[in-house]
PyMOL commands that place a pseudoatom at each C-alpha (Angstrom):
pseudoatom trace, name=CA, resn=UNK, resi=1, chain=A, elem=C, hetatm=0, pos=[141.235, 19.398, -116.632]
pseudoatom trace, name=CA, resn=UNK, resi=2, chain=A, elem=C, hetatm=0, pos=[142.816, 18.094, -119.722]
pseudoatom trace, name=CA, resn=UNK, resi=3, chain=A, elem=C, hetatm=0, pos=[146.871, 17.101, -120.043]
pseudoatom trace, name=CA, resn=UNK, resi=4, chain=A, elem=C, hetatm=0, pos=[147.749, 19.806, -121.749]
pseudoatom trace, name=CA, resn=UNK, resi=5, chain=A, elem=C, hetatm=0, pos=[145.952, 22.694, -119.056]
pseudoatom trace, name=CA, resn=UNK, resi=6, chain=A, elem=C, hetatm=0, pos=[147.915, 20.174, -116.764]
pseudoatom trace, name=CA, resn=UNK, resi=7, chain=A, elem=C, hetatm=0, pos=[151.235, 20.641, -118.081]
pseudoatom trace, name=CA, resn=UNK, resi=8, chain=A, elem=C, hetatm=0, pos=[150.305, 24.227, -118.979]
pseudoatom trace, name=CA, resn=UNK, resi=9, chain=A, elem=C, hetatm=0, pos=[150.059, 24.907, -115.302]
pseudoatom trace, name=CA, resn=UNK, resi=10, chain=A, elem=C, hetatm=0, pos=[152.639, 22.860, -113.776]
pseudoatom trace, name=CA, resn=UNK, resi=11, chain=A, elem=C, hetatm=0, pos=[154.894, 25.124, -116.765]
pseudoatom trace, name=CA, resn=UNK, resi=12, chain=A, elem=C, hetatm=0, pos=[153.634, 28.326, -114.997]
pseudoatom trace, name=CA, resn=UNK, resi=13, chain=A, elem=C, hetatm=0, pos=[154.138, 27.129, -111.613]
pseudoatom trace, name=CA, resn=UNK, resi=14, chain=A, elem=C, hetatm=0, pos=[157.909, 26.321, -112.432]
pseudoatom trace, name=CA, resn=UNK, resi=15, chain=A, elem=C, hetatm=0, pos=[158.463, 29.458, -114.316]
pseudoatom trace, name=CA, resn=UNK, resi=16, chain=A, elem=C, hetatm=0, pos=[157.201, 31.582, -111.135]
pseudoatom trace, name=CA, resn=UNK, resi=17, chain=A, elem=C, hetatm=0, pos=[159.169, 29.221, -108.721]
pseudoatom trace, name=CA, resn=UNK, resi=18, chain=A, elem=C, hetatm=0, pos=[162.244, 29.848, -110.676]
pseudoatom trace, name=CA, resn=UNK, resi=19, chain=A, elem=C, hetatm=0, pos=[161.067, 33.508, -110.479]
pseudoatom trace, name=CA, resn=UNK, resi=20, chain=A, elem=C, hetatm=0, pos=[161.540, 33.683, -106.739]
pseudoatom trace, name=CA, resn=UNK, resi=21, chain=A, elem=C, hetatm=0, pos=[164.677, 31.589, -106.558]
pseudoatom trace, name=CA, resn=UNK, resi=22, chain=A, elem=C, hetatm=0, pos=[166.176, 34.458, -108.746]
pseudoatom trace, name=CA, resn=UNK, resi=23, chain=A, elem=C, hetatm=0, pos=[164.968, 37.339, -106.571]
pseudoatom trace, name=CA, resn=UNK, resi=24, chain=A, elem=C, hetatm=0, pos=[166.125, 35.387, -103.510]
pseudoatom trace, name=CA, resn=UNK, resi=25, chain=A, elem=C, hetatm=0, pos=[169.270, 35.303, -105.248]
pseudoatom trace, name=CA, resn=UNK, resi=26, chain=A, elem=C, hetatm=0, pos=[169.938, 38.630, -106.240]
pseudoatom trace, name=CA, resn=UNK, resi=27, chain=A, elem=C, hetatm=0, pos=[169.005, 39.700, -102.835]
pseudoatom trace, name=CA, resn=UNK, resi=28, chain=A, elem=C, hetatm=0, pos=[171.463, 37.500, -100.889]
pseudoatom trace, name=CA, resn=UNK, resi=29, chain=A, elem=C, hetatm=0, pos=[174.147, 38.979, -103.604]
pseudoatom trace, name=CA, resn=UNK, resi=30, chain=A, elem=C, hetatm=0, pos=[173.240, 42.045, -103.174]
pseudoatom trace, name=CA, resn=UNK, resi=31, chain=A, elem=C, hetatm=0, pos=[173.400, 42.082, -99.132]
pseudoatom trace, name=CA, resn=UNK, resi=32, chain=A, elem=C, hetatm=0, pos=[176.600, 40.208, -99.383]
pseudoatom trace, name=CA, resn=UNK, resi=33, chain=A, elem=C, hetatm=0, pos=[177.957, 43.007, -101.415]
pseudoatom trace, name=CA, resn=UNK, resi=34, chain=A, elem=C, hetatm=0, pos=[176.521, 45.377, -99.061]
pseudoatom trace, name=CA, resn=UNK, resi=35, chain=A, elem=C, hetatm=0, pos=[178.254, 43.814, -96.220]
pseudoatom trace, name=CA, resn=UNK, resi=36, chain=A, elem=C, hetatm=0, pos=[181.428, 43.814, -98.118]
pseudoatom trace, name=CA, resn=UNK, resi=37, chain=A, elem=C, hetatm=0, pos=[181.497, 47.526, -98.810]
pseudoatom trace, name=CA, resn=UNK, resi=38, chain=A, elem=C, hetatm=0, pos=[180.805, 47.413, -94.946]
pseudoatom trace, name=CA, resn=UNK, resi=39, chain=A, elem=C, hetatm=0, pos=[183.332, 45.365, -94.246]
pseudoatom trace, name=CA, resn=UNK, resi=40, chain=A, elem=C, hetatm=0, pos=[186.018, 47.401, -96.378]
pseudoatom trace, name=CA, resn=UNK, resi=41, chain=A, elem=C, hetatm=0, pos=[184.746, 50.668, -95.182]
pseudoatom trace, name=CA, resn=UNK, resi=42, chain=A, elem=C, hetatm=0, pos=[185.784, 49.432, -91.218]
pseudoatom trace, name=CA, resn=UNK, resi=43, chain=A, elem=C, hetatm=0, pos=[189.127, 48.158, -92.961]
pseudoatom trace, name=CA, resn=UNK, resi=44, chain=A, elem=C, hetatm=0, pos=[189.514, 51.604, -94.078]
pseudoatom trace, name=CA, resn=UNK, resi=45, chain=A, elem=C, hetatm=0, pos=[188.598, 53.114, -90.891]
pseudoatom trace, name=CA, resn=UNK, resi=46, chain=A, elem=C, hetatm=0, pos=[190.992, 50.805, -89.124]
pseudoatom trace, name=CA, resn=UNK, resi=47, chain=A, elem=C, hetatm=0, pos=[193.964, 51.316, -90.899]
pseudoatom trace, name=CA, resn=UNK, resi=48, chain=A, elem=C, hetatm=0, pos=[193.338, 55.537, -90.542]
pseudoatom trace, name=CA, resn=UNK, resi=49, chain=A, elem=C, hetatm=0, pos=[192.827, 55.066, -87.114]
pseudoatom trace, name=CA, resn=UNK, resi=50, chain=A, elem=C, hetatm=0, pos=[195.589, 55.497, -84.322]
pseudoatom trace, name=CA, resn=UNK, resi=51, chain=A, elem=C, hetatm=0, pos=[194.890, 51.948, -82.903]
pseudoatom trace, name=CA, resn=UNK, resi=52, chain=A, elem=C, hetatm=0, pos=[196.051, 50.678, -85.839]
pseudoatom trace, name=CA, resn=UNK, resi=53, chain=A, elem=C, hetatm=0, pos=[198.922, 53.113, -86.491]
pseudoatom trace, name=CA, resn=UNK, resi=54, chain=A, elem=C, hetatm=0, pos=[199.900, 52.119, -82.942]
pseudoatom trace, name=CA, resn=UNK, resi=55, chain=A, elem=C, hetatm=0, pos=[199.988, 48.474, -83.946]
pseudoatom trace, name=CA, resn=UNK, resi=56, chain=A, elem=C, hetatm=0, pos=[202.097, 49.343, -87.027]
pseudoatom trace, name=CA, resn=UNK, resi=57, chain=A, elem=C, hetatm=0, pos=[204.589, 50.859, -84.724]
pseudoatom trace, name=CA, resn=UNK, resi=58, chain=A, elem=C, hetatm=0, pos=[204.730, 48.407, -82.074]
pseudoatom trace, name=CA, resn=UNK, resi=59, chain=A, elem=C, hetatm=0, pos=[204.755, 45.755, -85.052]
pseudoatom trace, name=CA, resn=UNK, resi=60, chain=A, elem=C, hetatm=0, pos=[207.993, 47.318, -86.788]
pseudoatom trace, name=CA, resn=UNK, resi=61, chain=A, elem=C, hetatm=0, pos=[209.905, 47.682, -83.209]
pseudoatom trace, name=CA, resn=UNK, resi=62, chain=A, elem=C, hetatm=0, pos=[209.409, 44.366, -82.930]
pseudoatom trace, name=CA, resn=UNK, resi=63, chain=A, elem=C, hetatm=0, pos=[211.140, 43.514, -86.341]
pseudoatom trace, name=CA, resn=UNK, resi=64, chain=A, elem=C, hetatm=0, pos=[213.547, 46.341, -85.434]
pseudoatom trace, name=CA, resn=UNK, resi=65, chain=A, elem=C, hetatm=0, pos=[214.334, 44.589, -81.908]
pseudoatom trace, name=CA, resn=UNK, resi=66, chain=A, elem=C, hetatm=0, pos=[214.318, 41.118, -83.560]
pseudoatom trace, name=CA, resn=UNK, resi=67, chain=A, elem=C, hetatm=0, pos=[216.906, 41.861, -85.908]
pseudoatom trace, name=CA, resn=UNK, resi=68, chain=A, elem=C, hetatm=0, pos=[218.964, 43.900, -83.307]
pseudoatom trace, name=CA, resn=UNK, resi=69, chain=A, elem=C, hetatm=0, pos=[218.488, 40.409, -80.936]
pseudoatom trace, name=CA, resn=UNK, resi=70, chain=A, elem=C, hetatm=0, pos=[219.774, 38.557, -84.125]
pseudoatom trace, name=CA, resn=UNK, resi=71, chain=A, elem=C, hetatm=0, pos=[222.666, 40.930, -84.840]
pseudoatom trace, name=CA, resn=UNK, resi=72, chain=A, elem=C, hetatm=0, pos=[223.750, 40.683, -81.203]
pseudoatom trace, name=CA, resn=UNK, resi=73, chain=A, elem=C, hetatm=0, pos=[223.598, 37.047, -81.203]
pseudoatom trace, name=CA, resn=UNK, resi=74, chain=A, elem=C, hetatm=0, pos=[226.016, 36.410, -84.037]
pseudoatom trace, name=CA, resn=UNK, resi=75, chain=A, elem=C, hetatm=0, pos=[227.944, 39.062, -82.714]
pseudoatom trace, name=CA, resn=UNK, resi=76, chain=A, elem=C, hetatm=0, pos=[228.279, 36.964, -79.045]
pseudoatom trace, name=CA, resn=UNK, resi=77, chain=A, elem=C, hetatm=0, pos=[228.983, 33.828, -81.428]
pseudoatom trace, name=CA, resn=UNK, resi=78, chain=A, elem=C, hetatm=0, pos=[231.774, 35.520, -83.421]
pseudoatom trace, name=CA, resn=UNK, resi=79, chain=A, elem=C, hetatm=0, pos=[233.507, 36.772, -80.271]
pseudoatom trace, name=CA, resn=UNK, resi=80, chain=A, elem=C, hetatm=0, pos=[233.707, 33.162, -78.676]
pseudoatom trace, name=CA, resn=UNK, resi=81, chain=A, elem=C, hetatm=0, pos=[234.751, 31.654, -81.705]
pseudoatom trace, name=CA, resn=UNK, resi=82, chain=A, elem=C, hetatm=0, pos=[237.718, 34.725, -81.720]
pseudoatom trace, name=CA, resn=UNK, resi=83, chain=A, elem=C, hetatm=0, pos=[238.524, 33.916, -77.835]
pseudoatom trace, name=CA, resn=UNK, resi=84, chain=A, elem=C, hetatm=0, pos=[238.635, 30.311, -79.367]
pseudoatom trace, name=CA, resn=UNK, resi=85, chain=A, elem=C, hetatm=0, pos=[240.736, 31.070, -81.582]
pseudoatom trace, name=CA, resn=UNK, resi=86, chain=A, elem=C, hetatm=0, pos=[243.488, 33.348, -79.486]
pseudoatom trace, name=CA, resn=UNK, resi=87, chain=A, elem=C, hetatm=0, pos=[243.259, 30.227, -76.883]
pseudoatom trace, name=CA, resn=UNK, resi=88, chain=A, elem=C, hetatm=0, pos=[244.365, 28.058, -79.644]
pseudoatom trace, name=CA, resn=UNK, resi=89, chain=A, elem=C, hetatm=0, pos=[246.772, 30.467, -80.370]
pseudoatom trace, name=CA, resn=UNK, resi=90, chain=A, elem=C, hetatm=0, pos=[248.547, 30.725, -76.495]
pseudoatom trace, name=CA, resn=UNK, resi=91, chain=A, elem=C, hetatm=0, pos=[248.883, 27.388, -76.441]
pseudoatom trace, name=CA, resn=UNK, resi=92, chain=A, elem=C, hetatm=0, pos=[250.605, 27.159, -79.547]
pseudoatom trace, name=CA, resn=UNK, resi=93, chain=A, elem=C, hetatm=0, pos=[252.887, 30.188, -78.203]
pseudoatom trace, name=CA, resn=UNK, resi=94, chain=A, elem=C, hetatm=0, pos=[253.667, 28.088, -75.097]
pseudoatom trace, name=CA, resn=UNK, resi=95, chain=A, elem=C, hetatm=0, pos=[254.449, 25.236, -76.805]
pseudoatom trace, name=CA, resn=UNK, resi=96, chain=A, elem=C, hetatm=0, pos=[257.188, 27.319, -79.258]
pseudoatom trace, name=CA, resn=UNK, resi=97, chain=A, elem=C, hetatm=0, pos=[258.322, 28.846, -75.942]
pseudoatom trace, name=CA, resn=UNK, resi=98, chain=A, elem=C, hetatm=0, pos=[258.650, 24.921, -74.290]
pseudoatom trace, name=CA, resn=UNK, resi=99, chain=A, elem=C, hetatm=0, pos=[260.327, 24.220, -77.465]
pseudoatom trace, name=CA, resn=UNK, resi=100, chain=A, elem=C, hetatm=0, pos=[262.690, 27.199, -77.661]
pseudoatom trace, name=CA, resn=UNK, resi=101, chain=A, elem=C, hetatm=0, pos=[263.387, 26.516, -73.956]
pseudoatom trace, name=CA, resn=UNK, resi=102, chain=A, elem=C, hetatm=0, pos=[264.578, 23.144, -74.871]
pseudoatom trace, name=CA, resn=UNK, resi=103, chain=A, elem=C, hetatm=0, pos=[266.860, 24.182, -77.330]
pseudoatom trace, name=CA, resn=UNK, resi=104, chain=A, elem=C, hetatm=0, pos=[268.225, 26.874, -75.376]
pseudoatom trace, name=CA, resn=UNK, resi=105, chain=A, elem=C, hetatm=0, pos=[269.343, 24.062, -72.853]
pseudoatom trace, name=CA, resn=UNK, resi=106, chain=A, elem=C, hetatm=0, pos=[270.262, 22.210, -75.668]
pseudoatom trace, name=CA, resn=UNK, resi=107, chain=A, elem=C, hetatm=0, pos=[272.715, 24.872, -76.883]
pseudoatom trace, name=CA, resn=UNK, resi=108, chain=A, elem=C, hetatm=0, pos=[274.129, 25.788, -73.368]
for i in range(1, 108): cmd.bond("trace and resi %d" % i, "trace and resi %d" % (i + 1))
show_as sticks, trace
zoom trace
């Protein structure tokens, strides 16, 4: 065999190699785009179903009962701070009653 029916062959030989690494490739792409139609099909099949309808309810009475938690809690925080407040506020009523007292006693 001369060089150049050497190199000749080892040419076809890579050509054909390269050949079946492109087949294998388009194959693998095209079951990976078969399994993602798949996939998106059971997505769609989900999201019509009543399992997942269920979930979206359950889901947004959560949020609803979150926010209803929240809204309560500030609510219980504003309340203390307003018996805080009227506390603050008797005391500084007895202490301009003591006072008036005083000068009541004063006066008499």
């Amino acid at each position: 065999m001369s060089i150049s029916g050497a190199a000749t062959s080892t040419t076809g030989d890579s050509v054909s190699c390269l050949s079946l690494v492109q087949q294998l490739l388009l194959s693998l792409v095209l079951q990976l785009l078969q399994q993602e139609i798949q996939c998106r099909s059971l997505v769609l099949q989900f999201r019509s179903s009543t399992a997942f309808q269920a979930l979206r309810l359950v889901m947004i009475n959560l949020v609803e009962i979150s926010f209803q938690h929240m809204v309560v809690c500030c609510l219980f925080r504003c309340l203390s701070l307003v018996q805080q407040l009227l506390q603050q506020e008797i005391q500084c009523l007895s202490l301009v009653q003591q006072f008036l007292q005083q000068e009541i006693r004063c006066l008499s």
